[in-house]
N, C-alpha and C positions, 0 to 999 in steps of 0.2 A: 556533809557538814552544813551548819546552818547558824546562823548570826551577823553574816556582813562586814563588813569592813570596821563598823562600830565594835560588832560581836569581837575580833580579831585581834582589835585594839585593848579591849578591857579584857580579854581571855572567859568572854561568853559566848561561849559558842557548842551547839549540840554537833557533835559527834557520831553519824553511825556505820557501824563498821559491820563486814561480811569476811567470812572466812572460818579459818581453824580454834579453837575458841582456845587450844590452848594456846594460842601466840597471841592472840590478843587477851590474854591473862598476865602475859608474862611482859607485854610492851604496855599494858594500858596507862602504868607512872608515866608514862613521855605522852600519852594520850591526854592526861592530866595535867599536864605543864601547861596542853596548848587552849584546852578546854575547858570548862565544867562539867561538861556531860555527856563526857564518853559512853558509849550502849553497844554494846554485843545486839547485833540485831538476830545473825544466823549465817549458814554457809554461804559464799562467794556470791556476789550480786544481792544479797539481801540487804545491805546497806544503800547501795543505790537504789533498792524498789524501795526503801524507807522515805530515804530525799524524793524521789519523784511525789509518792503519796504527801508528803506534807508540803513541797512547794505547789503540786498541779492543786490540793486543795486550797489553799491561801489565795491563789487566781480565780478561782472559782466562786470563792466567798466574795472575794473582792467585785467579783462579776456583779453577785447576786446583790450586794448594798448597794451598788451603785445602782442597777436596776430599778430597786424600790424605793432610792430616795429619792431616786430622779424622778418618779411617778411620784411621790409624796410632797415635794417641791415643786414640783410644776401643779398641782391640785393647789398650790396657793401658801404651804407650812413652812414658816421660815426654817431654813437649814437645823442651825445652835437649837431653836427651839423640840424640831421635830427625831433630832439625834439624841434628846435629853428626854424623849417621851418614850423614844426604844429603848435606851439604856435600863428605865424603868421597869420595864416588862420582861415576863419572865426569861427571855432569849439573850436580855440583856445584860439579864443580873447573873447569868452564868459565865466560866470559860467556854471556848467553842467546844472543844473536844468533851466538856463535862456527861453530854447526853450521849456520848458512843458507845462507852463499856454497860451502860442501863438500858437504851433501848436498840443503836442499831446493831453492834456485834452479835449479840444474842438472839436477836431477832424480835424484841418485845417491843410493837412500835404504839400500844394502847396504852394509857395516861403515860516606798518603792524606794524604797532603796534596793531597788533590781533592775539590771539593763532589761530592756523590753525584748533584745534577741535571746538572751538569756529565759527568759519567760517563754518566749516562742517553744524554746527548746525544751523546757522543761514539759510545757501542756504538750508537744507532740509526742516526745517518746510517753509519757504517759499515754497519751491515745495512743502510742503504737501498742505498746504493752497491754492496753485494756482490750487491743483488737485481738493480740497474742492471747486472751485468757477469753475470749466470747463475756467482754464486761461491756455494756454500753457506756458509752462518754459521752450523754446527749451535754451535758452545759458544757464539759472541756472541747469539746467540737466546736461550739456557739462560740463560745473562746479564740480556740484557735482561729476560724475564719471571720473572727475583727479585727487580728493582728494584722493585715495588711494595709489595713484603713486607718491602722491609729500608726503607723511608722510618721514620724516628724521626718526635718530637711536632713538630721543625722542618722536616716536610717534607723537600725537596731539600736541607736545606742541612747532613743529615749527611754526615760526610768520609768520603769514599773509605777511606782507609783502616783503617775499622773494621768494614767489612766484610769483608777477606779470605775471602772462602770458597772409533801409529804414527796422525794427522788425517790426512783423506784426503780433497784438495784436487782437484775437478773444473776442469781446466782447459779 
């Protein structure tokens, strides 16, 4: 499941479910009551390996902005200005996910409102599972070992998002 407390509150919240498809054919109205966008992902645990894929990815991007703005900002670019010159550009002007079904699924790659232990948990089974499948996680590793450095005086339970800070995928 995926949308937050906000998600939960307005009944936006992505859905996805693992198991026998005719049971979740037959329960999805009550899936519908709670969500917008219940999804049959596949057998048992494929809905979990969904959520891990779209939260460990969101940490990861998150990683990588932060990265680059923090190097784009300290080079001297005010914040508002230099956030309004990537929006611009072509990385900008799209959804994240837009370039996956055109270049990397296929292989064609030529032309916090989140507790932070929550997050912990989310990038390790991801990296447990990437180590389970011989997938490298060089930035969810990077990831993972700054979690102990950004825990505040509450432990795990500072949010996600105050942390903000060509990958080449061995198949």
């Amino acid at each position: 499941m995926s949308g937050g407390p906000h998600g939960a509150r307005s009944g936006r919240l992505a859905i996805w479910v693992g198991g026998d498809r005719a049971i979740y054919d037959q329960y999805k109205h009550v899936l519908d009551a709670i969500g917008d966008k219940p999804y049959y992902v596949g057998p048992i645990g494929a809905g979990a390996i969904a959520k891990l894929v779209h939260n460990c990815t969101g940490y990861i991007l998150q990683t990588a902005l932060a990265e680059t703005f923090t190097m784009g900002i300290k080079a001297g670019v005010d914040p508002l200005v230099l956030w309004q010159a990537v929006r611009h550009g072509a990385l900008g002007r799209r959804q994240t996910f837009d370039g996956v079904t055109q270049h990397f699924l296929p292989a064609h790659f030529d032309p916090p409102d989140f507790a932070l232990r929550l997050a912990r948990k989310d990038v390790s089974l991801a990296v447990e599972v990437g180590r389970e499948f011989n997938v490298p996680m060089r930035l969810a590793n990077l990831r993972r070992a700054a979690y102990p450095l950004s825990r505040g005086e509450r432990g795990g339970e500072r949010r996600q998002d105050n942390i903000r800070h060509k990958a080449c995928l061995a198949w």
